[in-house]
N, C-alpha and C positions, 0 to 999 in steps of 0.2 A: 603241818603241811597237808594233812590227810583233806582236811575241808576243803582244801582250794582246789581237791579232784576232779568231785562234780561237775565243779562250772568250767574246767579244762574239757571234759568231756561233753559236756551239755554244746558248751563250744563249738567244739569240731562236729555234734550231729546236728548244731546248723546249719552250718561252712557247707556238711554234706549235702544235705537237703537241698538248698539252695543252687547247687551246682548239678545237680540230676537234671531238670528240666533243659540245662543248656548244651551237655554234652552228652555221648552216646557211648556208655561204657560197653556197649556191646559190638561196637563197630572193631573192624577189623582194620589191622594199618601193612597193606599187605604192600601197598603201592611207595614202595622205600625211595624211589627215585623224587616221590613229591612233597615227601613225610618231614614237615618244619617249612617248605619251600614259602618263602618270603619275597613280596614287593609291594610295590608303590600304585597305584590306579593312576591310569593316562585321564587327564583332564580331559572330555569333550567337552560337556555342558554343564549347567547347573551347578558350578561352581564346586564339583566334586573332588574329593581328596580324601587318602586315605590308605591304609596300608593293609595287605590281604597275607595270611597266615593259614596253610592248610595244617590241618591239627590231625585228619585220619582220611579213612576213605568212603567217610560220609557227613564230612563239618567242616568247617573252614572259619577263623575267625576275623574280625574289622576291627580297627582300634585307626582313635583318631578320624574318625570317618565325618569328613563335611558334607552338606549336599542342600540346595536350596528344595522345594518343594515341589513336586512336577504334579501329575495329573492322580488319580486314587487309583491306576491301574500301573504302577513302577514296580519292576521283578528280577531278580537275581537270574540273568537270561546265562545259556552257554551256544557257544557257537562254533562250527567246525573252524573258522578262519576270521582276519580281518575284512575280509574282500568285504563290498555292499551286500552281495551276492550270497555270503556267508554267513553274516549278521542277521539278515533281513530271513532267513530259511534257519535262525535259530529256534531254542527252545527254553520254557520256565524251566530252572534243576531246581527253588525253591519255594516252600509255600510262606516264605517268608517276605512280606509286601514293606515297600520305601514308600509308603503315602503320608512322608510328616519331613519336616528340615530338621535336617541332623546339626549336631553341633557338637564337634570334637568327642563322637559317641562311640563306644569299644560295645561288639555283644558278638557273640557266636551263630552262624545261620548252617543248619541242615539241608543235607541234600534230600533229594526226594529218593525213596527207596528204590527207585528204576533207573535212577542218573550214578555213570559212576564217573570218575577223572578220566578216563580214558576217551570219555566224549566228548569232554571241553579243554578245548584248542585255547580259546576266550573267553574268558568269563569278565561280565558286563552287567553294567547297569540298565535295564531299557524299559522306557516308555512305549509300552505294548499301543496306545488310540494312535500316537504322532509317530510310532517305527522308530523312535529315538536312541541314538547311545547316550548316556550321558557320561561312561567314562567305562574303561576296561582293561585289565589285565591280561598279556599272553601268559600263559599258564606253562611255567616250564622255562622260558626266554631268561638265554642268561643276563639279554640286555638290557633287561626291567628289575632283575633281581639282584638284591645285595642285602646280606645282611648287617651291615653298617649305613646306615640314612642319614650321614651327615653332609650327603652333597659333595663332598670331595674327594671321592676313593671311586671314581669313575662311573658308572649305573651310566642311568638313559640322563640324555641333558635336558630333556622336555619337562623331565619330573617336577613338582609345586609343592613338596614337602621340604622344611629344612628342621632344623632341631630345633631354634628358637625364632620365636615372633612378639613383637610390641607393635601396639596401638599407637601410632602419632597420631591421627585424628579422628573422627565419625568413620571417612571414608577413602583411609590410608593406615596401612600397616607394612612395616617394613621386617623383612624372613631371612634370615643367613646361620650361616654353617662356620664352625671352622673346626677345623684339627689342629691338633699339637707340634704333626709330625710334617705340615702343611707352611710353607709360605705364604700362604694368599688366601682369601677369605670369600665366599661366595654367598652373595645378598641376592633376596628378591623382593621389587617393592610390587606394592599391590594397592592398586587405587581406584574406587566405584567412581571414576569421573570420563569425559568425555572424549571420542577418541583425536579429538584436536588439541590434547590439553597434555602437557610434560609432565614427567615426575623429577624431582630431584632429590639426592641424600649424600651426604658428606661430612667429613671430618673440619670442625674449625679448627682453626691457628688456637695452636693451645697457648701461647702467650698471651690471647685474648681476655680479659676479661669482661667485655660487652662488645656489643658489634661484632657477634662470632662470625656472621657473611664475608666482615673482608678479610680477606687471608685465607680463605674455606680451600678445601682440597673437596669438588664435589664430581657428581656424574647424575649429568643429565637424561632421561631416558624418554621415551612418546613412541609415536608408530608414525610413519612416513604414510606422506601421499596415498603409498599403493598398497600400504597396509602391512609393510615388513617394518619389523621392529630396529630401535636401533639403541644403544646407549654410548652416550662421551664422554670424554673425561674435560671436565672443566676448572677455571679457576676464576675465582672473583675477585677482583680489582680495586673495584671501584662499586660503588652503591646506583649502578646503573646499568642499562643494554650495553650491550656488548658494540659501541663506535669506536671509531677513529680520532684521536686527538690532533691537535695543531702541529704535532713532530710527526705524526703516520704511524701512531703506535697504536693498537689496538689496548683498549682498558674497559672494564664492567665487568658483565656474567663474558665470558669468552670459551672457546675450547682452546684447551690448552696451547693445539697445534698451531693458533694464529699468532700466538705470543714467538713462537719459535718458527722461522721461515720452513723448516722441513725437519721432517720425524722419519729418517730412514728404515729404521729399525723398531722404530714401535715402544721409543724409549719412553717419546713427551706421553703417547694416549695409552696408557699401561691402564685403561679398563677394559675389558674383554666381554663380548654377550657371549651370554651360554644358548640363551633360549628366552621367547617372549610370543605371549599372544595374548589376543583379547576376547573374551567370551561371555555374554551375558552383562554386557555393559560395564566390564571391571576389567583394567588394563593391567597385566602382568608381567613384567622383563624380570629375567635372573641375569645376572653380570655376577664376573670377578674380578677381582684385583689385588694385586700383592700388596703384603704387611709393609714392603720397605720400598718408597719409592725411588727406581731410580734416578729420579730427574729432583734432583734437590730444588729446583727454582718453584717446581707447579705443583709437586707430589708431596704429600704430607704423610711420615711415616707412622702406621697404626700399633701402638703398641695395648696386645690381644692382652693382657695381664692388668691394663691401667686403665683406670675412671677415664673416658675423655669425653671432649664435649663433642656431638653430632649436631647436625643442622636438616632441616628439610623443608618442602614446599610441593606446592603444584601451583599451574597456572595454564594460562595459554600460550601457545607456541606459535612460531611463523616460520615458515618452511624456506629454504633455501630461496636466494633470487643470483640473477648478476652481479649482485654490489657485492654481499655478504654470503660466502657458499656454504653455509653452517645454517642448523637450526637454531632459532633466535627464540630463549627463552621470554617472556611479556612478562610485564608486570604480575607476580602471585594473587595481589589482589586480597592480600590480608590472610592468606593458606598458607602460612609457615612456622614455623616456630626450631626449640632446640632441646635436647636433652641430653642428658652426662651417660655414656652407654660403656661397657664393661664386653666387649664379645666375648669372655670366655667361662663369665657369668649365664649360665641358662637361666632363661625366660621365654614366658608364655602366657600371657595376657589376654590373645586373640580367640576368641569363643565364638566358633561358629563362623561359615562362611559370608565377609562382604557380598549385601545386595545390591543393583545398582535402583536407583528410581526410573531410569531408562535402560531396558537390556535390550532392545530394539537396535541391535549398529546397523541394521543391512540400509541398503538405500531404500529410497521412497521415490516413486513414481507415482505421479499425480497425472491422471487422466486426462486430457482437453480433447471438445467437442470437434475441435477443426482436425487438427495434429494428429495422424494416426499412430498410432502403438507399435512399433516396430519389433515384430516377436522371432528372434533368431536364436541358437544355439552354440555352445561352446564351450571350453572345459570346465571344469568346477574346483576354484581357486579359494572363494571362500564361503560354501554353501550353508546357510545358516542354521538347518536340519541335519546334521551329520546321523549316520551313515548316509553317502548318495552314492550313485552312481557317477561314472567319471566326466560325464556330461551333460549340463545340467540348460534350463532356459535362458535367454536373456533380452530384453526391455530394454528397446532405447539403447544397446551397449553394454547395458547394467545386468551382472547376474544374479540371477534367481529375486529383485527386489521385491520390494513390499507394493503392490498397485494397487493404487488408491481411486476409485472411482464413484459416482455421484449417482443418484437416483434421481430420474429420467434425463439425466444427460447421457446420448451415443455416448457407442466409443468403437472407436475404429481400428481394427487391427490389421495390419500386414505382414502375415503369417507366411516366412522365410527360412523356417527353422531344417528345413529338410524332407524329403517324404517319410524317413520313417519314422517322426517325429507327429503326431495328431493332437494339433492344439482345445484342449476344453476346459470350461471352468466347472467346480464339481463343488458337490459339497464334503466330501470324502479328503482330507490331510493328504494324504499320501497319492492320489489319484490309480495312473493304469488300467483302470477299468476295474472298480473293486469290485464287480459281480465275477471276477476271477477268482477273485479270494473268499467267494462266497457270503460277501457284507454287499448293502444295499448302499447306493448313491442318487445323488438330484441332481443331475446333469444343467446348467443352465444357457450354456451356448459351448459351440463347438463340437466336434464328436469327431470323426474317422475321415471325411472329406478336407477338415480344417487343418488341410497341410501346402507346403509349398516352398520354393526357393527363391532363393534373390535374382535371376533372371525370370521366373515366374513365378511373383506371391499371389497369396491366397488375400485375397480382402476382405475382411466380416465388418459385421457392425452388428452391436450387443448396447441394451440399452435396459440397465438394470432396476427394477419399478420397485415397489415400497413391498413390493410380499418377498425380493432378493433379503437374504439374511446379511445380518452386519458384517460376519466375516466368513467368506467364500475360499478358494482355492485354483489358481491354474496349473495346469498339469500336463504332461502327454497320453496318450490314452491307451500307447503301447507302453509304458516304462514307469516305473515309481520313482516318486520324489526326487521332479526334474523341475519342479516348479516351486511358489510358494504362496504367500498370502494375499489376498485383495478383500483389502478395507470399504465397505457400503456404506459410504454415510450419505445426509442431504443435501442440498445441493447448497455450494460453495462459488468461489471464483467464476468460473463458467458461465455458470445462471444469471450473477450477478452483472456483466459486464457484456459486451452486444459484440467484441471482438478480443482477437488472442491471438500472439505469434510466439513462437521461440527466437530469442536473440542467436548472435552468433555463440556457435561450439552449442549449441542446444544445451547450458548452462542455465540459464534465467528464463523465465515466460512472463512475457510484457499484455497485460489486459488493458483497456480499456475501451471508453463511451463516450461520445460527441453528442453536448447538448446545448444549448441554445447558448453562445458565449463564454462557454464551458467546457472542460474537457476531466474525466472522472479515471485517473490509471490505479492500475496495479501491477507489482512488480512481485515475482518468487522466484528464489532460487531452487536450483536440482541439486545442489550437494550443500552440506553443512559447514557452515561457516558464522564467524559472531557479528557482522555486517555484512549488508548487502546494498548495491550503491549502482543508479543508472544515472547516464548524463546524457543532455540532448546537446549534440556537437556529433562531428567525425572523430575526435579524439580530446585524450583528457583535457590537454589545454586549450584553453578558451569554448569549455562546455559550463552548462549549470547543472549541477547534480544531486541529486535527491539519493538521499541515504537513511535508510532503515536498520535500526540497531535496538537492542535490550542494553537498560543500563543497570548498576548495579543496583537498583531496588527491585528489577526483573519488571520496570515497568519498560514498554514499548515506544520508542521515538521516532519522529522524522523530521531530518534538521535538512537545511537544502544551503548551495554553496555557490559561487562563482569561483572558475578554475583560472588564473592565469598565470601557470607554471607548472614545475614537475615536483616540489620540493612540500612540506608541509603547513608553511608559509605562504604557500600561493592558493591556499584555500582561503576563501571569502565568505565567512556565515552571510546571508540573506535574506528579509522579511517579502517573503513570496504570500501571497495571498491565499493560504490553503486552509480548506475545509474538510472535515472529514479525515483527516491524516491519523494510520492509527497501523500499528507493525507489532507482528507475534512472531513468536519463534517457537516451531514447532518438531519435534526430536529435531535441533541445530537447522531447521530449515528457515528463514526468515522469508518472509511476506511484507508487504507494506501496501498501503493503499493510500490518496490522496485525490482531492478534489481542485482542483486552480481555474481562475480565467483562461481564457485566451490571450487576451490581452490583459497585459499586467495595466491596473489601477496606477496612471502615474503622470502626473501634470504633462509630461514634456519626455520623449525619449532622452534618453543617455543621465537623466537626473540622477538612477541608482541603476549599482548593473544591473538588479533584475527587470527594470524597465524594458531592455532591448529581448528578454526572454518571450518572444513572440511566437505562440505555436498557429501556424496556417495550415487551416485542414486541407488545402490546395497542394501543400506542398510539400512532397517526400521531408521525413522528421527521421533525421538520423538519430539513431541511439546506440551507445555505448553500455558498457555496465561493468563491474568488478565487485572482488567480494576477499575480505582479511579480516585475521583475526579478532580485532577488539575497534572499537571506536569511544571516542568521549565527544560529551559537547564543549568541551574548551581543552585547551589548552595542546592541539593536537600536532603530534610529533612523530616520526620517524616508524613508529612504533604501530599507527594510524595505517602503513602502508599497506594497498591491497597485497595480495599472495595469488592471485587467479584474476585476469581480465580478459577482454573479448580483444581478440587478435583487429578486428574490422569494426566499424559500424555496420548496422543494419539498418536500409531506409524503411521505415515505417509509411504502409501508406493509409493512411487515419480514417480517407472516404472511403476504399473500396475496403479495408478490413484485412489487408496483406500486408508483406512485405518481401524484399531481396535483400541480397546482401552488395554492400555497394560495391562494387569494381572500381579497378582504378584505367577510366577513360582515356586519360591524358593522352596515350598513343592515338586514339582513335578521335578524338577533338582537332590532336594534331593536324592530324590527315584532313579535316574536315574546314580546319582553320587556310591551310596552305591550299587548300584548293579556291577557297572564295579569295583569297587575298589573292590569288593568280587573276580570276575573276573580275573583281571587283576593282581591285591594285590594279591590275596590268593590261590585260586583253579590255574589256568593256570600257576604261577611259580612252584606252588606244585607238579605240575606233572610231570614236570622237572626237578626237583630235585630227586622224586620217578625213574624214566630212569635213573638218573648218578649215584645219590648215593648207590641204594638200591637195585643193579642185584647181588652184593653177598649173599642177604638173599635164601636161598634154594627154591625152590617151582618158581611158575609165580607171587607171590602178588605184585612184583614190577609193573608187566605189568595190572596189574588188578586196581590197583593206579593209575597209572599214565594213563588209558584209560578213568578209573570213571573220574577223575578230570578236563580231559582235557573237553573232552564231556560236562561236568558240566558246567565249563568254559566257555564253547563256545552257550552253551545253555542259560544260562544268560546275554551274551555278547549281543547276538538277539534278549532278550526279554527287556533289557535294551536301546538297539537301537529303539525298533519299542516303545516303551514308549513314549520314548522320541518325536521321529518323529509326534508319532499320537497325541501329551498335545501341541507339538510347531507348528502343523500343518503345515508341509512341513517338509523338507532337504535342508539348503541355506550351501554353501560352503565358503564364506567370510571370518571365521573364522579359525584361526590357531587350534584349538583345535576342530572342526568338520573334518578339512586334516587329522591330525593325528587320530582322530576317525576310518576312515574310510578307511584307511592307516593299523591300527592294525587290524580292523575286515577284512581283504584283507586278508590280513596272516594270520588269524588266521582259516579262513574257507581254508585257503589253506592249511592245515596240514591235515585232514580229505582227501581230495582228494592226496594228495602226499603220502600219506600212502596205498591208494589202491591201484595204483600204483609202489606197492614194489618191486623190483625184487626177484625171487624164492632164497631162502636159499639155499645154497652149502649142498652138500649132507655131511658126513661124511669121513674125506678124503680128500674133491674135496677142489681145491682152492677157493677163494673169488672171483665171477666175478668182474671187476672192474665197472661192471654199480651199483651192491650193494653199492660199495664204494662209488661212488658217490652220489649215492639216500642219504647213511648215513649222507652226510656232510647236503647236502642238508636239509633234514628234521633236520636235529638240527640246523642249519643257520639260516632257515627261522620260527623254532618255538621261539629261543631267539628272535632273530631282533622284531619277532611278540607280545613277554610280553616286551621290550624297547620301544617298538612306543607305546605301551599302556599306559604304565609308565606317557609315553609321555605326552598322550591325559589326564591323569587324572592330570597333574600338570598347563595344558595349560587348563583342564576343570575350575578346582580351579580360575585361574587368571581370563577367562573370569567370570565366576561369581561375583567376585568382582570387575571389571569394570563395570558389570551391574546395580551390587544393592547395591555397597560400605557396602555389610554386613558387620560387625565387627568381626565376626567369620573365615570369610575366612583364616585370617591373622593366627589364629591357627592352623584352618583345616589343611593349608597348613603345616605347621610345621611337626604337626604328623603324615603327610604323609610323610615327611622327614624322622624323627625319625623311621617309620614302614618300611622304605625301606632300611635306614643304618641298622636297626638288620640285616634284612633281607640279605645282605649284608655280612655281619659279619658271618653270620652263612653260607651264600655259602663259605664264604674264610675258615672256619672251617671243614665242610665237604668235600671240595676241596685237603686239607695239607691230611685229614687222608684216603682219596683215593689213595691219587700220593703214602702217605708210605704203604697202603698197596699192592699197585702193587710194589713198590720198596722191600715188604717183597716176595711176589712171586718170582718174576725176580730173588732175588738174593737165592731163593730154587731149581734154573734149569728151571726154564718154559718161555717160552716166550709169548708177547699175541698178536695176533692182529684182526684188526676191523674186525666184521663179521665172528668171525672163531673159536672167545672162547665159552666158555658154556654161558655166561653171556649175549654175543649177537646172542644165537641158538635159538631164539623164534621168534615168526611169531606177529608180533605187532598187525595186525589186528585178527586173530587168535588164539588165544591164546590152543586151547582145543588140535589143530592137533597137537602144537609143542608137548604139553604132552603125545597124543598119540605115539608120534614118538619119543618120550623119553623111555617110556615104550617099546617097540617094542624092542629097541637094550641095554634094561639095561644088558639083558643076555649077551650082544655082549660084545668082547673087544674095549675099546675106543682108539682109535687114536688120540694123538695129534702130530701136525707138530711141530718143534721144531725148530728155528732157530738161529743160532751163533749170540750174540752179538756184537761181534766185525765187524757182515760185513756191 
């Protein structure tokens, strides 16, 4: 036994050696309150993880420690508190630098010989050039601290450590805990994929031996709309989406709770979130759920001691709608698989923290030339720099995003953020004025004046040139890191195309260029989504639609469609004549561009629907637009459905480079319609009729009739027009039923003036000049002709309205305008028969009559009072009538 002393001993004075450099046998461990104190690191950024272990009262050790790779200036910082305020006024305690990625790394770091625990409140990881946390310890906190890490003995619930972890794929690892003394088991999955995209993990039907999906006991997890997390408890059916069959049963991927009309108690969805976020482009949910489910139909009970088989996947998700109030897993898309899992078997596979290929989540804002920037302030919900302050900028609605803008394209800001807010772009990360902090800056627009509010903004324009650096900063210039990045690239979209609007909900921006028989668009969306889709119509059905999508080779499409329905079925692929058609997706932001005629290529309208796809640069071009998660070139179903659409169309107007958002007129056409039909219907024929039929009544009341009425007429005809003109803002000619508008108001203001112009009345006696004769025809020619083209205008008024807004009504309206025009009719041909017999009773009493010469037409039209006086003047007189042979 003697020989095997040595190397016993040679042994242990390496073990020594080796451990000298790492710890400080001279440090003293006076501080017994801290001496062993153990916890977990709060996740901020960089995918850090890790557990902190004070050893004395000048060392502390990491074990387990992840962390992606930040900047060559990352430092073991302390800070008196959590606040911004506290972080940001911290200090280095070691000379120990994080400039490399860690991967599940244990080592011991010293404090500096002037730093003791009593100074740090927080001890943190930070990126000293960006003011960055990337994750930190309360020092002391009992609610960080435990010396047990198996996630189920209470601690903080945000925490990302569990006891074991396995690899399901490249870019999914699934993390849970369990205890012995524990009913329920607490998993966390972990996926570098995108934040529109699901996770799922579950237990199959252990009778299974293939086709572990159906009969699966699983739980769905993703992040909603607004960016809070969520997970369900699901069950799979059937080898499909989660529909409705022919009895009203719900079958496929489902949550559990549709299968069961009502879950009072929390029995059917027995999966519970603990805690989820996402950071750095890797989506994180921890959930639990008990070993034993209580719902024997949905719930599969886990037994912690037995082989069993698990299942998993990811994919894309589709967010709640009206039809379906669940998150609707999409097809995986080939992201799933299964494996035989053991929970009470440890394991640990996972080396190192998931990176994503996209850590970018925050929004993008893209610049346009026309469209100003809308730069206002409010709270900081999810600021992509942490530490901030509690309020931060926001773009457009959007906080703190990423803006994107072009060299030598303006860019226009309307800076509303408040006075004590000073909008600038800097070259400085952090902003505030860093000659406060005693660091130099490149100011590139904005400074101290660049403030303002929403009943008084500040307007700027900033137009970034080729010496602007690629990546910039906006900021306040009283406050740190209220702002964040702006991207300089060359010029794009903008440059390219001579005009730009945002559609409704400032969602999509529609470009394009009018060229000779041609028209060249572009279409982008403002938020990430895996299709993006405009239609030119007022709404889905009976539009043509153009849709931009990546398919699964990540190559770029645009397929276009005729809509005539609401269902997936009434999509109509189309062979549209396009050129140039070519759609990227850029962090989940989709683009498309296309070039078309004008006029579609096509023997004869109605040949094929895209034939009537007619764009007139004359003529307001409504657009629509929507945006869901997945699209295919065939076969496209339920699954197809947008998730996001534009409430209204937008009329686009192509010549001038604008657009509105379309109102709904119909009240004000209303008004506009019942006035000419008063018009044109009523008063204006009335008093036409009063002139033919009614000059035998004694006295002027014919002339007094038919002057009120015309007048009346004509006075509502004008205030019906200028109605109209001032609620549609303009007078556009395009329309067959504005010609004829305006065509009947022609003639009808020209009665008024062709009537002043009378020729004088033949005296008594005297013959009829023949220029009266003709004024005669004339003024009744042109006042019929002038109530026909009215007619006109109110039946082509009718039609355009129901082209516009496919009312249901029109189809009547039109009718009873029919009906009110045949009486109307019927009663001229009535009064028409009993005029011709009563002149036929004259004529055959001796008399003869003609135009201009009888009693009936010896009145002064405009006049009225002289004829009477000059009636009265010769009642004493004998009358004179000419009398002339029939037969010559």
């Amino acid at each position: 036994m003697a020989p095997k002393e040595p190397i016993f001993l040679s042994g242990f004075f390496v073990l020594f050696c080796f451990l000298i450099p790492f710890s400080n046998s001279d440090c003293p461990k006076t501080n017994t309150s801290l001496l062993n104190y153990t916890s977990q690191f709060l996740m901020v950024q960089h995918q850090l993880r890790g557990v902190l272990t004070i050893l004395d009262d000048c060392s502390f050790k990491v074990s387990k420690f992840d962390m992606l790779q930040g900047s060559d200036n990352v430092n073991w910082w302390g800070a008196s508190g959590e606040t911004f305020e506290n972080l940001t006024r911290g200090f280095v305690i070691s000379d120990h630098k994080l400039n490399q990625t860690y991967k599940s790394d244990s080592f011991i770091v010293n404090l500096m010989k002037n730093v003791t625990w009593d100074q740090i409140k927080v001890l943190a990881v930070w990126d000293f050039p960006t003011a960055s946390d990337f994750g930190h310890v309360v020092v002391g906190s009992n609610s960080s601290s435990s010396s047990n890490f198996n996630g189920t003995g209470g601690g903080n619930s945000s925490t990302t450590m569990f006891d074991n972890c396995r690899v399901l794929s490249k870019n999914y690892r699934i993390r849970w805990s369990y205890s012995e003394d524990k009913d329920f088991i607490e998993v966390g999955l972990e996926a570098a994929v995108g934040v529109q995209n699901y996770m799922a993990f579950g237990w199959a039907n252990p009778n299974a031996s293939e086709k572990f999906m159906v009969g699966a006991d699983v739980t769905v997890a993703g992040f909603k709309e607004d960016g809070m997390p969520f997970a369900e408890d699901y069950f799979i059916s059937k080898y499909s989406e989660c529909v409705v069959n022919e009895e009203g049963k719900f079958q496929g991927v489902c949550p559990d709770t549709m299968f069961e009309s009502s879950d009072p108690v929390g029995l059917v969805n027995n999966t519970r979130l603990v805690y989820g976020h996402r950071k750095d482009g890797v989506s994180f949910i921890r959930f639990r759920r008990p070993l034993k489910g209580v719902d024997g139909k949905y719930d599969l009970a886990v037994d912690p001691k037995s082989n069993m088989t698990v299942i998993w996947a990811w994919g894309l998700i589709k967010p709640p709608d009206s039809l379906r109030p669940f998150y609707l897993p999409q097809n995986h898309g080939g992201t799933f698989g299964h494996l035989v899992l053991n929970v009470s078997e440890s394991a640990d596979d996972c080396l190192g923290p998931l990176e994503a290929e996209d850590k970018e989540d925050q929004d993008l804002v893209i610049a346009d030339k026309k469209e100003p920037l809308v730069v206002s302030s409010g709270p900081a919900l999810h600021y992509p720099n942490p530490p901030n302050p509690s309020k931060v900028l926001y773009i457009n609605k959007k906080e703190a995003p990423v803006l994107r803008v072009e060299r030598g394209v303006q860019v226009k800001f309307s800076i509303q953020a408040g006075h004590d807010v000073a909008f600038y772009i800097t070259s400085d990360p952090l902003g505030g004025n860093a000659t406060m902090r005693n660091m130099s800056e490149t100011v590139y627009f904005g400074g101290p004046k660049a403030e303002g509010v929403p009943a008084s903004p500040t307007e700027l324009t900033w137009a970034p040139d080729r010496n602007t650096p690629d990546l910039v900063y906006y900021h306040s210039v009283y406050t740190q890191k209220m702002g964040w990045k702006v991207q300089v690239v060359d010029g794009g979209l903008p440059d390219m195309y001579n005009n730009s609007v945002l559609l409704d909900d400032q969602q999509v921006t529609l470009f394009w260029t009018l060229s000779k028989g041609s028209i060249s668009v572009a279409a982008r969306g403002e938020k990430k989504s895996g299709y993006l889709a405009i239609g030119f119509g007022r709404e889905m059905v009976n539009s043509y639609a153009y849709v931009g999508w990546i398919d699964d080779t990540g190559k770029g499409r645009v397929s276009t469609y005729w809509i005539d329905g609401r269902d997936a079925s009434s999509l109509h692929p189309t062979q549209e004549n396009m050129t140039y058609a070519r759609c990227k997706s850029e962090n989940g932001i989709i683009t498309f561009e296309f070039t078309r005629p004008l006029h579609p290529h096509c023997n004869k309208r109605g040949e094929r629907p895209e034939c009537d796809d007619i764009v007139d640069p004359t003529t307001p071009l409504k657009v629509i637009w929507a945006m869901g998660a997945q699209w295919s070139d065939n076969h496209l179903s339920v699954t197809n459905m947008h998730s996001v659409t534009s409430k209204r169309p937008v009329q686009v107007l192509l010549m001038r480079g604008s657009a509105e958002a379309e109102e709904d007129l119909r009240p004000v056409l209303a008004v506009h319609g019942f006035m000419m039909f008063l018009a044109w219907g009523v008063l204006l024929p009335g008093g036409i009729i009063a002139a033919r039929y009614l000059k035998h009544v004694k006295g002027d009341g014919w002339f007094q009739l038919h002057v009120y009425l015309q007048y009346s007429g004509l006075a509502i005809v004008f205030l019906g027009f200028l109605f109209a003109v001032a609620e549609l803002r303009g007078l556009f000619f395009h329309s067959l039923h504005v010609k004829f508008g305006m065509l009947a108001i022609f003639l009808g203001g020209a009665q008024p003036v062709n009537a002043y112009f009378r020729p004088k009345k033949p005296s008594a006696g005297e013959v009829v000049s023949q220029k009266r004769i003709i004024w005669g025809y004339i003024h009744v020619l042109v006042g019929r002709c002038g109530v026909l083209v009215g007619v006109a205008a109110l039946f082509t008024g009718m039609k355009h309205l129901g082209e516009r807004y496919d009312d249901e009504n029109v189809h009547g309206l039109t009718w009873a305008l029919i009906i009110w025009f045949l009486i109307g009719a019927l009663t001229v041909m009535y009064l028409e028969y009993r005029e011709k017999k009563r002149r036929r009773d004259r004529v055959s009493g001796g008399s003869s009559w003609v135009l201009g010469n009888g009693e009936e037409e010896d009145v002064d039209l405009l006049n009225s009072s002289r004829t009477v006086a000059e009636k009265d003047s010769h009642s004493s007189e004998r009358m004179e009538v000419q009398l002339e042979p029939l037969s010559r």
